[in-house]
mmCIF file of the N, C-alpha and C atoms, coordinates in Angstrom:
data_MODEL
# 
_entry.id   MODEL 
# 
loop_
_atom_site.group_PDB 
_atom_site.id 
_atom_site.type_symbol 
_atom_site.label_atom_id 
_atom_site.label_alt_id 
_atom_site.label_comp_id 
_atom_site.label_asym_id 
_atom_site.label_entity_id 
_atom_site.label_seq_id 
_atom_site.pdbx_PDB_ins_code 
_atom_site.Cartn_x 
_atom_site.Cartn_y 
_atom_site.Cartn_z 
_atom_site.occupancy 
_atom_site.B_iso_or_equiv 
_atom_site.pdbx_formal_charge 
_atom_site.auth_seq_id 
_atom_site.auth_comp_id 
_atom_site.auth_asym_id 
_atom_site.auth_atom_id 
_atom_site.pdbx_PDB_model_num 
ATOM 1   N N  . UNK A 1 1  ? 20.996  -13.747 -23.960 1.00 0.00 ? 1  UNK A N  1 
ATOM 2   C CA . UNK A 1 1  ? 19.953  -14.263 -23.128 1.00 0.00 ? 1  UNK A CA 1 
ATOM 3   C C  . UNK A 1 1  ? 18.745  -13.331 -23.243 1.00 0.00 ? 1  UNK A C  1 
ATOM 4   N N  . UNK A 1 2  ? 17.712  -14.113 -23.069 1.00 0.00 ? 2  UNK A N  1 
ATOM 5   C CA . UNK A 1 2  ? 16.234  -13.291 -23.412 1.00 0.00 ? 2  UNK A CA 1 
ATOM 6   C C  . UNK A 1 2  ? 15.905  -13.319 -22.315 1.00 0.00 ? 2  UNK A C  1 
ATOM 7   N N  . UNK A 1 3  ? 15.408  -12.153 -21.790 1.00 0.00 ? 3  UNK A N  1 
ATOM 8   C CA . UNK A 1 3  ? 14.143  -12.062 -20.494 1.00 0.00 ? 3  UNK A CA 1 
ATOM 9   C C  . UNK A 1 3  ? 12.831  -11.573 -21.103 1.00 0.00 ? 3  UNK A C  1 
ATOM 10  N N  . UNK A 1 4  ? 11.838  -12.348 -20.644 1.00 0.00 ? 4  UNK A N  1 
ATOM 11  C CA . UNK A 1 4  ? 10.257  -11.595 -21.118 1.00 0.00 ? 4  UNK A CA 1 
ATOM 12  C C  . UNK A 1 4  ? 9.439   -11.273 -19.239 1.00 0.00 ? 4  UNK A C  1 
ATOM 13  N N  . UNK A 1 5  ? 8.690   -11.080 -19.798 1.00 0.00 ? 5  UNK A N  1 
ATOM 14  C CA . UNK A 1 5  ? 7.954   -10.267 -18.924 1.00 0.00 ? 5  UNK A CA 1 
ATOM 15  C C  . UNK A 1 5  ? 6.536   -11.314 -18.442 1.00 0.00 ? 5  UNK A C  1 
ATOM 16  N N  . UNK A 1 6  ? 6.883   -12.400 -18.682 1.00 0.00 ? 6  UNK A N  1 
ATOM 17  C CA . UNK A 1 6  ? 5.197   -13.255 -18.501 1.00 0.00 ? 6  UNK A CA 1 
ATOM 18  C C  . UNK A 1 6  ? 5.340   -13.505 -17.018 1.00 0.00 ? 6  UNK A C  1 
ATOM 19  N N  . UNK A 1 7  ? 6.126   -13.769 -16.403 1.00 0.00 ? 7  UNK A N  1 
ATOM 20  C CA . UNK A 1 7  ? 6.201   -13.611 -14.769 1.00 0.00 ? 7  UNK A CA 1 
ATOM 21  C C  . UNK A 1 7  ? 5.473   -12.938 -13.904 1.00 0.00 ? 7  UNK A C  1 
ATOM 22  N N  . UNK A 1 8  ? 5.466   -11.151 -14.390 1.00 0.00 ? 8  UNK A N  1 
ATOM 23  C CA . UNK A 1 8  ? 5.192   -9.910  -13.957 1.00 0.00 ? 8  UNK A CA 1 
ATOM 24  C C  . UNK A 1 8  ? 4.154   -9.991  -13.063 1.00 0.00 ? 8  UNK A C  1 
ATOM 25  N N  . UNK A 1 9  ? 3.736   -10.048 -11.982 1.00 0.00 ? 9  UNK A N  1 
ATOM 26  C CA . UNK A 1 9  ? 2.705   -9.461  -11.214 1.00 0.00 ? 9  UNK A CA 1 
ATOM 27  C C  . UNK A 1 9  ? 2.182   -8.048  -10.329 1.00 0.00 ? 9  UNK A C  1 
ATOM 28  N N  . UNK A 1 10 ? 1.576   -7.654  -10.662 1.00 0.00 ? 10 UNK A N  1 
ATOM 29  C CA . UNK A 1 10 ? 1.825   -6.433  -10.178 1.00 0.00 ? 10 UNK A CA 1 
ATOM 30  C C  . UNK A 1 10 ? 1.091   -6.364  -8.927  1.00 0.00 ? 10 UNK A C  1 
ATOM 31  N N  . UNK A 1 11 ? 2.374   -5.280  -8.262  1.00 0.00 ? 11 UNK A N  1 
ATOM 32  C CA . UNK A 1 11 ? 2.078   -5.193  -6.676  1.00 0.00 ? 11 UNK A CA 1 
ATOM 33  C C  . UNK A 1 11 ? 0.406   -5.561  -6.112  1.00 0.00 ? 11 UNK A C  1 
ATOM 34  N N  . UNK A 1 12 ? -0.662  -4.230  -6.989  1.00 0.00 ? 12 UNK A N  1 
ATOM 35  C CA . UNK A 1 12 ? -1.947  -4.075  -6.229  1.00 0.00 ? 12 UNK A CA 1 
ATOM 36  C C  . UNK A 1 12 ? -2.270  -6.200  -5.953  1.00 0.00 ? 12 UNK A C  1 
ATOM 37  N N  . UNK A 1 13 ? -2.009  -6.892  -7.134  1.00 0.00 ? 13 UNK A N  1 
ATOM 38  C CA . UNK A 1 13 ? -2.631  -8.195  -7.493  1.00 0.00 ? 13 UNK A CA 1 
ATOM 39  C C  . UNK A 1 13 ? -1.529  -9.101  -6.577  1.00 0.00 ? 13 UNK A C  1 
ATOM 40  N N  . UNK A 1 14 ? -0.554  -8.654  -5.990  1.00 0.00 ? 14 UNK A N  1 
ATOM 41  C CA . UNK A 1 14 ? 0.381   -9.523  -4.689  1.00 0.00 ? 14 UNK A CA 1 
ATOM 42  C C  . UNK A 1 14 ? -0.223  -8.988  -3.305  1.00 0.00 ? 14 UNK A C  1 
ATOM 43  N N  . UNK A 1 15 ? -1.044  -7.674  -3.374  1.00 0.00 ? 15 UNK A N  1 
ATOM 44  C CA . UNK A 1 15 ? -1.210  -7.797  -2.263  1.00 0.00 ? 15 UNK A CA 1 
ATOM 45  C C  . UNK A 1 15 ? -2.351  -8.609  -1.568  1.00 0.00 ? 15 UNK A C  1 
ATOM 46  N N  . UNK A 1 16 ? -3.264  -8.662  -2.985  1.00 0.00 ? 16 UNK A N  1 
ATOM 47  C CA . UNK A 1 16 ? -5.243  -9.154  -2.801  1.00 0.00 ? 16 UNK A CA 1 
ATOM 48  C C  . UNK A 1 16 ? -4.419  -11.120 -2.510  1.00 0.00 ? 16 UNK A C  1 
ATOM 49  N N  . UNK A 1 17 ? -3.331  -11.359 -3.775  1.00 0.00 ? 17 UNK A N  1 
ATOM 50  C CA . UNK A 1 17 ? -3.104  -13.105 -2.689  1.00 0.00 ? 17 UNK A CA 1 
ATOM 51  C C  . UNK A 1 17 ? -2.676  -12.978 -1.386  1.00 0.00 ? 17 UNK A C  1 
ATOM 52  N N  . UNK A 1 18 ? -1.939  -12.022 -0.901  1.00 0.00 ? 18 UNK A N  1 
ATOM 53  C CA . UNK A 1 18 ? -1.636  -12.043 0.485   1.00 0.00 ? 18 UNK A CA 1 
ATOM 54  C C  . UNK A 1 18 ? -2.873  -11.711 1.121   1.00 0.00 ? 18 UNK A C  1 
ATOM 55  N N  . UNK A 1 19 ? -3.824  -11.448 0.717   1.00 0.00 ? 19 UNK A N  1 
ATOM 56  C CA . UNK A 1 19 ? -5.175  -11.448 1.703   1.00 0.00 ? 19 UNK A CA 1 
ATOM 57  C C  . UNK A 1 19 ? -5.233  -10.089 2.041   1.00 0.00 ? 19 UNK A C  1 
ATOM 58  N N  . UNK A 1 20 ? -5.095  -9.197  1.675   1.00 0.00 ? 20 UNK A N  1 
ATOM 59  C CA . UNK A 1 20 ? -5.271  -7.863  2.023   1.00 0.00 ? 20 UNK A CA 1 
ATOM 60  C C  . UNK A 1 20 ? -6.366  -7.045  0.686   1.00 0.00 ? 20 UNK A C  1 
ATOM 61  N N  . UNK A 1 21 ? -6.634  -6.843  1.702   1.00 0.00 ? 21 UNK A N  1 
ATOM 62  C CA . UNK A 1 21 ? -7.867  -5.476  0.892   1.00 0.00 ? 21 UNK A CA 1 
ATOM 63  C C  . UNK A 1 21 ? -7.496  -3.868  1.213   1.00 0.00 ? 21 UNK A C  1 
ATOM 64  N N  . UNK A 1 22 ? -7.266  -3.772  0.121   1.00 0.00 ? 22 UNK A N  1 
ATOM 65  C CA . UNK A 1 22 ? -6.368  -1.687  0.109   1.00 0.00 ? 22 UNK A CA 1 
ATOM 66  C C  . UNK A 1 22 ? -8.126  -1.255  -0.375  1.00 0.00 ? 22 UNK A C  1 
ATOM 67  N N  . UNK A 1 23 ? -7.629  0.008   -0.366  1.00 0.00 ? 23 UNK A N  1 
ATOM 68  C CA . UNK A 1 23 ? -8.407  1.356   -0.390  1.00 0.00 ? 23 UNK A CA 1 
ATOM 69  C C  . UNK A 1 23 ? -7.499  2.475   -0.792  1.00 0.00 ? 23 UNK A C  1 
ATOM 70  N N  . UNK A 1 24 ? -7.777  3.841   -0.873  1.00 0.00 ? 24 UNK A N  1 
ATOM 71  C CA . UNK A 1 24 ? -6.965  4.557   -1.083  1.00 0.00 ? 24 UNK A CA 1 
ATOM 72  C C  . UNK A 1 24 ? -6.017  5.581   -0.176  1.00 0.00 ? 24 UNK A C  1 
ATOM 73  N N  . UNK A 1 25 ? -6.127  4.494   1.234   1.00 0.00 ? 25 UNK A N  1 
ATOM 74  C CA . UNK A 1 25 ? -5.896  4.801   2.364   1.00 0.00 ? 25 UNK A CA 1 
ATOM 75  C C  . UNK A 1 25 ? -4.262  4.224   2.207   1.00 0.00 ? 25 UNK A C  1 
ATOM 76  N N  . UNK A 1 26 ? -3.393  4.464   3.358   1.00 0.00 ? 26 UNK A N  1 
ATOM 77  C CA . UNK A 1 26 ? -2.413  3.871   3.654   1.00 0.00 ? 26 UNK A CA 1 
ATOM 78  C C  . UNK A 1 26 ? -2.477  2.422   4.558   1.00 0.00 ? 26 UNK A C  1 
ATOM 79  N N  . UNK A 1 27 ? -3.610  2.510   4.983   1.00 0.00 ? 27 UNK A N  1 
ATOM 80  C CA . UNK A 1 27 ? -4.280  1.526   5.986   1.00 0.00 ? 27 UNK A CA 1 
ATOM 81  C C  . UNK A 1 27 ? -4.943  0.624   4.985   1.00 0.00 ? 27 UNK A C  1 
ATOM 82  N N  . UNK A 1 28 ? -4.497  -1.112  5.700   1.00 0.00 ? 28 UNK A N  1 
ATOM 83  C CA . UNK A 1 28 ? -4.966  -2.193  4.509   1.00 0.00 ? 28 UNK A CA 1 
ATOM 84  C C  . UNK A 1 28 ? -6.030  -2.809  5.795   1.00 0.00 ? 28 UNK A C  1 
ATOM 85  N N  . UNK A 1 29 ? -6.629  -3.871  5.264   1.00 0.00 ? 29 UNK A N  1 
ATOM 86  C CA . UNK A 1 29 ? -7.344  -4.667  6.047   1.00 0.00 ? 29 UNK A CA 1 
ATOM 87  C C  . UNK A 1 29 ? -6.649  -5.756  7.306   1.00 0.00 ? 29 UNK A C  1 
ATOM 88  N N  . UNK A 1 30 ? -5.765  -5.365  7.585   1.00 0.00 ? 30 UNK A N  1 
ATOM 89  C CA . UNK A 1 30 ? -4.516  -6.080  8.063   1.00 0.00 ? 30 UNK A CA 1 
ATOM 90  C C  . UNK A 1 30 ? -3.780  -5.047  9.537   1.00 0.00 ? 30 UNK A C  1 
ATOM 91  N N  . UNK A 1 31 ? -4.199  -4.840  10.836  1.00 0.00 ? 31 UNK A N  1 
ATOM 92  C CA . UNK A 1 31 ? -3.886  -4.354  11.567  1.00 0.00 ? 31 UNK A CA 1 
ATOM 93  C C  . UNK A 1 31 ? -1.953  -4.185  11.272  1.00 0.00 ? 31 UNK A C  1 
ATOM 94  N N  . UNK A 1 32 ? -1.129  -2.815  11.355  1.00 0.00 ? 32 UNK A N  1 
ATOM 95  C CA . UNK A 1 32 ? -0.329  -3.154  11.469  1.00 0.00 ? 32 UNK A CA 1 
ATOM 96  C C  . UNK A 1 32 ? 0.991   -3.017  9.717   1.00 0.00 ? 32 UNK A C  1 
ATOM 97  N N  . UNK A 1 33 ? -0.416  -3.294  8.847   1.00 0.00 ? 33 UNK A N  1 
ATOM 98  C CA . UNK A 1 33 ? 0.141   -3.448  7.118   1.00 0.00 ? 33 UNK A CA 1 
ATOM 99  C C  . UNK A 1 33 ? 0.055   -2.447  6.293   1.00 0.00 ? 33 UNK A C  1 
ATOM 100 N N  . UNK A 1 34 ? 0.875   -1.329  6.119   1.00 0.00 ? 34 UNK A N  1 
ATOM 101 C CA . UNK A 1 34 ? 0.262   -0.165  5.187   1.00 0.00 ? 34 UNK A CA 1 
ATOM 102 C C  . UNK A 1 34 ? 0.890   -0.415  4.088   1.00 0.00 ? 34 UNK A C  1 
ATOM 103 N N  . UNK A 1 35 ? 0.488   0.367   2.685   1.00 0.00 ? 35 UNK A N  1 
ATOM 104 C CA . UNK A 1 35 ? 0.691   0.066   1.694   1.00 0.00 ? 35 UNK A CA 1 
ATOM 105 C C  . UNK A 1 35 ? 0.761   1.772   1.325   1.00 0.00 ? 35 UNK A C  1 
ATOM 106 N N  . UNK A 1 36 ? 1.373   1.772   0.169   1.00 0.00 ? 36 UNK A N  1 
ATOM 107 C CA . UNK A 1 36 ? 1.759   3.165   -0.292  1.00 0.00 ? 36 UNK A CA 1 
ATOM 108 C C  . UNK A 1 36 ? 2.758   2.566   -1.403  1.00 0.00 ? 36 UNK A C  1 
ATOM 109 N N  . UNK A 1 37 ? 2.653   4.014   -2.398  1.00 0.00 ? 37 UNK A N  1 
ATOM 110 C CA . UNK A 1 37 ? 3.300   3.764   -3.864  1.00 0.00 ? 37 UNK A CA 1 
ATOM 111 C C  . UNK A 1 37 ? 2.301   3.037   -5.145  1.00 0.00 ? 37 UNK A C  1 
ATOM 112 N N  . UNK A 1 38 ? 3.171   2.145   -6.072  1.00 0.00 ? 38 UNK A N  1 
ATOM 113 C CA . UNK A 1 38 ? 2.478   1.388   -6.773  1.00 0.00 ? 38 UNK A CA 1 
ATOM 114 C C  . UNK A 1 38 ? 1.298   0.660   -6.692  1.00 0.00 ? 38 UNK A C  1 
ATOM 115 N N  . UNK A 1 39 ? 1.165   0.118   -4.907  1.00 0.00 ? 39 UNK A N  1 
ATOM 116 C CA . UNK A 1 39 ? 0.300   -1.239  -4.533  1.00 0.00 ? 39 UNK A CA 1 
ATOM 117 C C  . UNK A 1 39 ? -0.978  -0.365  -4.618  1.00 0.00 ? 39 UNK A C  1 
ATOM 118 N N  . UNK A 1 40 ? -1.012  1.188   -4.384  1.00 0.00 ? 40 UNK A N  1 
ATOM 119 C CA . UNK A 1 40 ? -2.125  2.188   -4.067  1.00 0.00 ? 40 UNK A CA 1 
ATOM 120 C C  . UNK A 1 40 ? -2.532  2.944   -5.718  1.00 0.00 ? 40 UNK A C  1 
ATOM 121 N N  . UNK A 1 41 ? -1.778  3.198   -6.280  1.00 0.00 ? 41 UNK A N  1 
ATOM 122 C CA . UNK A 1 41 ? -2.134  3.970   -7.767  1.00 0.00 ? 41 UNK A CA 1 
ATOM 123 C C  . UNK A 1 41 ? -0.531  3.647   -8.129  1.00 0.00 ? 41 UNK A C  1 
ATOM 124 N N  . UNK A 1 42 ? -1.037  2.648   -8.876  1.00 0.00 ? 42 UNK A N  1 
ATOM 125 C CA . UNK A 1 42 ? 0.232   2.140   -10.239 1.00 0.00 ? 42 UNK A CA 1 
ATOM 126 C C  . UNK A 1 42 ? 0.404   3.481   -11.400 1.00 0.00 ? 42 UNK A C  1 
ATOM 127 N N  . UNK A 1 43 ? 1.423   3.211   -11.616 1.00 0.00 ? 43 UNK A N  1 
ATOM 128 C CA . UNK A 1 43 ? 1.891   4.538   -12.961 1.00 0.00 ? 43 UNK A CA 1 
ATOM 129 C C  . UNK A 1 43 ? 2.005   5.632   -12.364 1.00 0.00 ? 43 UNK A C  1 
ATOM 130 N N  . UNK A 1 44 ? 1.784   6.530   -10.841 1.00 0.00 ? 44 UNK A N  1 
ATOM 131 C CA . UNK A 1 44 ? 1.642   7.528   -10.532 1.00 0.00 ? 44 UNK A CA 1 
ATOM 132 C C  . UNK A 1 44 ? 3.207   8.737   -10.852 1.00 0.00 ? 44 UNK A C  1 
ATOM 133 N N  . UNK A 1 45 ? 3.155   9.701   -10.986 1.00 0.00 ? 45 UNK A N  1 
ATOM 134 C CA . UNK A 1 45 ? 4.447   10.530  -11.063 1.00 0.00 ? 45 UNK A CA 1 
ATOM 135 C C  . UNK A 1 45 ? 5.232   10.620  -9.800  1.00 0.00 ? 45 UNK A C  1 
ATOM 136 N N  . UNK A 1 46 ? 6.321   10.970  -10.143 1.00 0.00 ? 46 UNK A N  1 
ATOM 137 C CA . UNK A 1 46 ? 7.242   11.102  -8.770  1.00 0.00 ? 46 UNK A CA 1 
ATOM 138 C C  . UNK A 1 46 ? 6.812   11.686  -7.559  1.00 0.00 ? 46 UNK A C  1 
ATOM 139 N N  . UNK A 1 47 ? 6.432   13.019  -7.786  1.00 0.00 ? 47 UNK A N  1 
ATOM 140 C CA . UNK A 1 47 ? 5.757   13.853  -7.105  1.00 0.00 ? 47 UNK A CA 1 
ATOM 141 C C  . UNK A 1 47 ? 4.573   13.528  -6.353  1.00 0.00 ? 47 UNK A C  1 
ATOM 142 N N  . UNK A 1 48 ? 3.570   12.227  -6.832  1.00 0.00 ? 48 UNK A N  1 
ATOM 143 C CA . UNK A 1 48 ? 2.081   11.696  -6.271  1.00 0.00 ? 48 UNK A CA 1 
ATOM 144 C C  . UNK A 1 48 ? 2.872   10.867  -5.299  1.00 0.00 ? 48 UNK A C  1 
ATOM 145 N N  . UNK A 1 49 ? 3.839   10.038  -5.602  1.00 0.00 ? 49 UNK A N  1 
ATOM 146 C CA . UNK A 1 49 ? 3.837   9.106   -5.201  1.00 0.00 ? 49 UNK A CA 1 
ATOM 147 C C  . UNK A 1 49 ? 5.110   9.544   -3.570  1.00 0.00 ? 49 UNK A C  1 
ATOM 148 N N  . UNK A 1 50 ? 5.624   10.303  -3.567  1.00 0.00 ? 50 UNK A N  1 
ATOM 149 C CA . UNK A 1 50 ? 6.271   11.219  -2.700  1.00 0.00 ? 50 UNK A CA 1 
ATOM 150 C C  . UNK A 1 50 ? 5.409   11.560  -1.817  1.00 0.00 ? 50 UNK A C  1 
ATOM 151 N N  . UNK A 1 51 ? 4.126   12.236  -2.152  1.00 0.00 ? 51 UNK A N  1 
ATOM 152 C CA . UNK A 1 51 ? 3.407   12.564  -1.152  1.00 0.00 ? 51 UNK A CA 1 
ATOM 153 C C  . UNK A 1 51 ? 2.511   11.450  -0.387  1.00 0.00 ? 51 UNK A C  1 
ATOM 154 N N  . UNK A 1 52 ? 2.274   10.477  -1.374  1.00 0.00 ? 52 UNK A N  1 
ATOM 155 C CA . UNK A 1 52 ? 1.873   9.306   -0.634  1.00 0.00 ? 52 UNK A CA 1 
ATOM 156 C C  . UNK A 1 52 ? 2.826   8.785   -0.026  1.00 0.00 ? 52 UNK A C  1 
ATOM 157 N N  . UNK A 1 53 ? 4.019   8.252   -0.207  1.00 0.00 ? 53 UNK A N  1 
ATOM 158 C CA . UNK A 1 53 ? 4.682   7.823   1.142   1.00 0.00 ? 53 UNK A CA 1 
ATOM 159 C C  . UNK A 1 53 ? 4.931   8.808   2.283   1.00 0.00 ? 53 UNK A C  1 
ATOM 160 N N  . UNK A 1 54 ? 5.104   9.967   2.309   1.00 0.00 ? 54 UNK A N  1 
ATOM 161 C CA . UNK A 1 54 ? 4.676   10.672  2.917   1.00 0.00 ? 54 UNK A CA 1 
ATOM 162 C C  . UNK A 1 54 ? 3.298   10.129  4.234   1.00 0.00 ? 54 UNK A C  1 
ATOM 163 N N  . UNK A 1 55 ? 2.542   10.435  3.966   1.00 0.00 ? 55 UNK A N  1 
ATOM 164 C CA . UNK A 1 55 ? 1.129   9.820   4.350   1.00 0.00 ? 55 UNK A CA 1 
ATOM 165 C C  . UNK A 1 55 ? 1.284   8.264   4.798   1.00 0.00 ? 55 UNK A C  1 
ATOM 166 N N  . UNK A 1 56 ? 1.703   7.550   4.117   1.00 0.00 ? 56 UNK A N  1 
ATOM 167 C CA . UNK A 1 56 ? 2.145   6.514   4.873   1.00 0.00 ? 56 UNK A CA 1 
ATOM 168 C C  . UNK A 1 56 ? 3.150   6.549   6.181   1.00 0.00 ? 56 UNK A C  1 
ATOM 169 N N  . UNK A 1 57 ? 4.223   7.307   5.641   1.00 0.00 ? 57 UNK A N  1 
ATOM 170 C CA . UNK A 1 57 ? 5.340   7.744   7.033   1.00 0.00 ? 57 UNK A CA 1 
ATOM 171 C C  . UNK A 1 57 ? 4.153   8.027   8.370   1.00 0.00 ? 57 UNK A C  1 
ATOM 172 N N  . UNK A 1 58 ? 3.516   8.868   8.224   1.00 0.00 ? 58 UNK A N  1 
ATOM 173 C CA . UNK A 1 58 ? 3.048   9.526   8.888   1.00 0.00 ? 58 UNK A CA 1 
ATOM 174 C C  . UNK A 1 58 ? 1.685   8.504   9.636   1.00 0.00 ? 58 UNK A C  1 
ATOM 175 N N  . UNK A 1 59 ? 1.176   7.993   8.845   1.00 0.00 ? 59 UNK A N  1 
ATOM 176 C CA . UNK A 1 59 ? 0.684   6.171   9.390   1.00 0.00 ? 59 UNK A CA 1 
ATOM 177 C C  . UNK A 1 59 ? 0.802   5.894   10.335  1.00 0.00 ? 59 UNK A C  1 
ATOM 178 N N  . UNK A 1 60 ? 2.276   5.362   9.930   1.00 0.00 ? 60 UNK A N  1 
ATOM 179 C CA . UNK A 1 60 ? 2.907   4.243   10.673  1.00 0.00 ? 60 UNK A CA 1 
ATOM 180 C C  . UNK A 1 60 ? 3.517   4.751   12.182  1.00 0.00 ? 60 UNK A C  1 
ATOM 181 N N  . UNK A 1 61 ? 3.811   6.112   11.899  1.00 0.00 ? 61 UNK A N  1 
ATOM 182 C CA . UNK A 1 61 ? 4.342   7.063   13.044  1.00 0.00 ? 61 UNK A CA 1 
ATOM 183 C C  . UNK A 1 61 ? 3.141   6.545   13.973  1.00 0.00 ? 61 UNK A C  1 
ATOM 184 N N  . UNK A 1 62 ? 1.653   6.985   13.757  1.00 0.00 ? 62 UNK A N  1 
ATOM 185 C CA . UNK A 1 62 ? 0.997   7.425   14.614  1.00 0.00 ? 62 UNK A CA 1 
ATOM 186 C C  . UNK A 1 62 ? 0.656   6.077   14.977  1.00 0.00 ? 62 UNK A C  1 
ATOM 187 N N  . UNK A 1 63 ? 0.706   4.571   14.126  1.00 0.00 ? 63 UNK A N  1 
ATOM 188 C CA . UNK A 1 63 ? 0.793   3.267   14.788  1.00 0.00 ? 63 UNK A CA 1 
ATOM 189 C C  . UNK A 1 63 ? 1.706   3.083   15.690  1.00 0.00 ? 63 UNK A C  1 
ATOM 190 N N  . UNK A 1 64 ? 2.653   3.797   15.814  1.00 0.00 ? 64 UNK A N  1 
ATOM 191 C CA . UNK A 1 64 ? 3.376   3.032   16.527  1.00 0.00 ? 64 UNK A CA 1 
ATOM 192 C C  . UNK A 1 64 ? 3.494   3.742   17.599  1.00 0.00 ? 64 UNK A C  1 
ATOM 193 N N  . UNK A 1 65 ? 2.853   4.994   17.889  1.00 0.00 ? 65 UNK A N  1 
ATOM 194 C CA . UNK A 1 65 ? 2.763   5.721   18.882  1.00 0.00 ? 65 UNK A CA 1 
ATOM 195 C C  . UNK A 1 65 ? 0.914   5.365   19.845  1.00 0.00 ? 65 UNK A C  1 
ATOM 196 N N  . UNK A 1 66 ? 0.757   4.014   19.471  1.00 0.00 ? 66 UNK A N  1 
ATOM 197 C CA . UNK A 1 66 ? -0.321  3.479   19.912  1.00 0.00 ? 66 UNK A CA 1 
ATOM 198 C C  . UNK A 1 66 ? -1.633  3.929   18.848  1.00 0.00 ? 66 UNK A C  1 
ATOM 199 N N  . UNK A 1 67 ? -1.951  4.393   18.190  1.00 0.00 ? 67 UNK A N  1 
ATOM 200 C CA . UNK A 1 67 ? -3.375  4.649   17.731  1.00 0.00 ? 67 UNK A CA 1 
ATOM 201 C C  . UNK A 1 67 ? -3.913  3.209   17.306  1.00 0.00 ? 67 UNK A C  1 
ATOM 202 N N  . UNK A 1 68 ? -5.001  3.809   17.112  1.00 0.00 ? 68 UNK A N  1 
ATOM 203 C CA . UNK A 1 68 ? -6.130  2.625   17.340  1.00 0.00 ? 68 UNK A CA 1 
ATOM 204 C C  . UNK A 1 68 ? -6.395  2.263   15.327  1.00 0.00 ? 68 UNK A C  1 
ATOM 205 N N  . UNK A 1 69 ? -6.280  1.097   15.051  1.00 0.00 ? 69 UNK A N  1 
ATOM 206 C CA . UNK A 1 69 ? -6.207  0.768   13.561  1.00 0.00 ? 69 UNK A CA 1 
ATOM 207 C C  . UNK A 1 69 ? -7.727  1.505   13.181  1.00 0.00 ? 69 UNK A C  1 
ATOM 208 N N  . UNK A 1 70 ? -7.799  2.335   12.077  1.00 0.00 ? 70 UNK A N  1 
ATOM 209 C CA . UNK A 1 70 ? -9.257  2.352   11.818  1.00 0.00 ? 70 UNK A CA 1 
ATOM 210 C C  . UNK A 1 70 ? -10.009 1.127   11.147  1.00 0.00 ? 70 UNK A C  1 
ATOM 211 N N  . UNK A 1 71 ? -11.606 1.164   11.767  1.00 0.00 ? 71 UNK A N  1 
ATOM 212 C CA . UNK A 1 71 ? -12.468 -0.039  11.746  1.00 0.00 ? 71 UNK A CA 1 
ATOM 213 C C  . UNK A 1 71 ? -12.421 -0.466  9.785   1.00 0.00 ? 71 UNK A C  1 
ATOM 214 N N  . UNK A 1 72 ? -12.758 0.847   9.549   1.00 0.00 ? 72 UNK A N  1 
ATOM 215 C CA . UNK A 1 72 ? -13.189 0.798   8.271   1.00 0.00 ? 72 UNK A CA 1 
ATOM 216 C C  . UNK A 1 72 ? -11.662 0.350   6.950   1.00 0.00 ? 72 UNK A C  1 
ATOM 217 N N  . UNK A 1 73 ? -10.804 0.532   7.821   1.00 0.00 ? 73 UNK A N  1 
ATOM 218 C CA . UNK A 1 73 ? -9.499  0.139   6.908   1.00 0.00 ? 73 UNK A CA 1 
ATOM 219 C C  . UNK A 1 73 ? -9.563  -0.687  6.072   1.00 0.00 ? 73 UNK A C  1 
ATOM 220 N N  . UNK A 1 74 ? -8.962  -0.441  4.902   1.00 0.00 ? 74 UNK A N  1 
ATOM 221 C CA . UNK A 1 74 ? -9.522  -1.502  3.535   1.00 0.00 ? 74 UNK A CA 1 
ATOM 222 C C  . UNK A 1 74 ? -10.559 -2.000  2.898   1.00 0.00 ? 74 UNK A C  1 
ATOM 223 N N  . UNK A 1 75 ? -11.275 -1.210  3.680   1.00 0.00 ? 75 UNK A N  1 
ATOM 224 C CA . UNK A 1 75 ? -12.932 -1.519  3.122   1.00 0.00 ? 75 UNK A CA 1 
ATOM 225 C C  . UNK A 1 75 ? -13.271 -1.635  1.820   1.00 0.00 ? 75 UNK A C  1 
# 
């Protein structure tokens, strides 16, 4: 059996149909939606991409400990 690859979409281009606008923030245009990893810098090394979820963890912590979404998110 053959598998090809014409399917493939990549994350950043699933998130712009779901209606979201990233930045290089963890914060999308979407109260509530962070993004981190591939959807933020595709190809990155283990190590980049560690510290960005990181930064995301740390996000979502402070969402959910009430903070206020920033205005400018996903700009």
């Amino acid at each position: 059996m053959i598998f090809g690859t014409g399917d493939f979409v990549p994350e950043k281009e699933l998130a712009r149909r779901g209606g979201l606008t990233l930045d290089a923030r963890p914060h999308t245009s979407r109260p509530g939606v962070f993004a981190a990893g591939g959807v933020l810098a595709p190809g990155q090394r283990a190590e980049a991409a560690t510290r960005n979820g990181t930064l995301a963890a740390g996000a979502v912590l402070e969402w959910l400990a009430g903070a206020e979404w920033p205005q400018e998110a996903g700009a």
